[in-house]
C-alpha positions as CSV (number, residue, x, y, z in Angstrom):
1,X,73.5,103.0,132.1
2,X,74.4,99.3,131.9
3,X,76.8,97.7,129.4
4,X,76.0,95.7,126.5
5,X,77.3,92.5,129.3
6,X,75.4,93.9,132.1
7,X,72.5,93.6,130.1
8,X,73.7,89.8,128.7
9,X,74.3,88.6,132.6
10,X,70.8,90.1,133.2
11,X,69.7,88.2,130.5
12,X,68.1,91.2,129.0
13,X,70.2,90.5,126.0
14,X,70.0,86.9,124.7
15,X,73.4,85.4,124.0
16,X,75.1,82.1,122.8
17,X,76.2,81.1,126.7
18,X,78.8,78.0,127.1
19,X,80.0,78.5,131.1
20,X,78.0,80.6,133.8
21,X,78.9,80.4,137.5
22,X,79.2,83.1,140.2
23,X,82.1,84.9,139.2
24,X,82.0,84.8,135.8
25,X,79.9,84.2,132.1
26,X,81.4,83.2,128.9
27,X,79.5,83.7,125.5
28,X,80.3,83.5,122.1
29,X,81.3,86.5,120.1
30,X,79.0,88.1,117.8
31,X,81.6,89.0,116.0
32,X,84.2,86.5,116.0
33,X,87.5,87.1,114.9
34,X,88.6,83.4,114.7
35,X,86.5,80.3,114.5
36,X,86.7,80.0,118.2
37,X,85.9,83.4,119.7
38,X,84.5,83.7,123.2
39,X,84.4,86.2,125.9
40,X,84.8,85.6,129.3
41,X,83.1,88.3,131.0
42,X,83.3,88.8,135.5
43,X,79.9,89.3,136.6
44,X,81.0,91.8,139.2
45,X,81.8,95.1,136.6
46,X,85.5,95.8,136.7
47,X,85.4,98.6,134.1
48,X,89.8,97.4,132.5
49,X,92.6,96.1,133.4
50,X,94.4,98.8,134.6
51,X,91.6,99.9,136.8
52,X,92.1,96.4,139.1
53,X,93.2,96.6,142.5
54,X,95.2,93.8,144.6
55,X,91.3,92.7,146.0
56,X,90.4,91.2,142.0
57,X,93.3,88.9,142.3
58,X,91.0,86.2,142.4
59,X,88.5,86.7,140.1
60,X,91.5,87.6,137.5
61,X,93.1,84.1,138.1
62,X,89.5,83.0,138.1
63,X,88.9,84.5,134.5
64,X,92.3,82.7,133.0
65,X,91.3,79.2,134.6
66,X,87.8,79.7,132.6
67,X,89.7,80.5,129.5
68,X,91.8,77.3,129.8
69,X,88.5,74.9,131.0
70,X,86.9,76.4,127.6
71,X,90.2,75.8,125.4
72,X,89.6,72.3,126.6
73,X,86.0,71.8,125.9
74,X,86.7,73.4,122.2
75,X,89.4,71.5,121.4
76,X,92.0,73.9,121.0
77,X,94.8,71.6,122.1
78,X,96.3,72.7,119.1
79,X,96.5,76.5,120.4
80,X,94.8,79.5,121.5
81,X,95.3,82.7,122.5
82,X,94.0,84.8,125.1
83,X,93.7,88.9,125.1
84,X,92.6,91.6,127.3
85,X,91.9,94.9,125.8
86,X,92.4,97.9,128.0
87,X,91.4,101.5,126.6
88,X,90.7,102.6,123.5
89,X,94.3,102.8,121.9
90,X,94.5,98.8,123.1
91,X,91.1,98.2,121.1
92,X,88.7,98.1,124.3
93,X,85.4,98.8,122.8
94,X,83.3,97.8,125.8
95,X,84.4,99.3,129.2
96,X,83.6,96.4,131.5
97,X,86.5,94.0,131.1
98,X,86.5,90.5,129.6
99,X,89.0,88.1,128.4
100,X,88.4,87.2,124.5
101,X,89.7,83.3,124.1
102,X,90.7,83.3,120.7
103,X,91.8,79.8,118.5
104,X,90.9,77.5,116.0
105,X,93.4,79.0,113.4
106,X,96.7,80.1,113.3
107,X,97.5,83.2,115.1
108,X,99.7,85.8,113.7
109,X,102.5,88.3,115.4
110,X,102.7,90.9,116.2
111,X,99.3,90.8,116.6
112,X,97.5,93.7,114.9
């Protein structure tokens, strides 16, 4: 069964997208939790973090350099933050990881 950003790179699902190219998609959250929220999603399913092996090295690096290009576009020169959820204790909800860009406010920590 494919995952709620299988089914977005598929385009089955439509979805706000801002950066698309052969390693990765970014999209806006549907649920944002600042008022910059996107996700930066691999196209090749890598179900979390602690599931990677030495061979995603580069589309890991690949994901951060997105998240800093998009920081730029949305002008948050002022500061963002960027988080990787991994299981459920670490707030993962969807197990196909992404990178969740995060700014336009002032972020709090600990974080919750």
């Amino acid at each position: 069964m494919k995952s709620i950003f299988e089914k977005i790179i598929d385009r089955e699902i439509p979805s706000d997208i801002l950066h698309e190219d052969s390693i990765c998609i970014a999209i806006r959250d549907i649920d944002p939790q600042a008022p910059t929220h996107i996700l930066i999603i691999p196209k090749r399913k890598i179900t979390r973090i602690s599931q990677t092996e030495e061979s995603d090295e580069k589309t890991l690096g690949h994901l951060l350099l997105t998240a800093r290009k998009l920081a730029q576009t949305q002008n948050l020169e002022a500061g963002f933050r960027i988080v990787i959820n991994n299981g459920s204790e670490g707030g993962e909800s969807v197990p196909h990881l992404h990178v969740h860009l995060l700014g336009g406010r002032q972020m709090k920590w600990p974080p919750g």
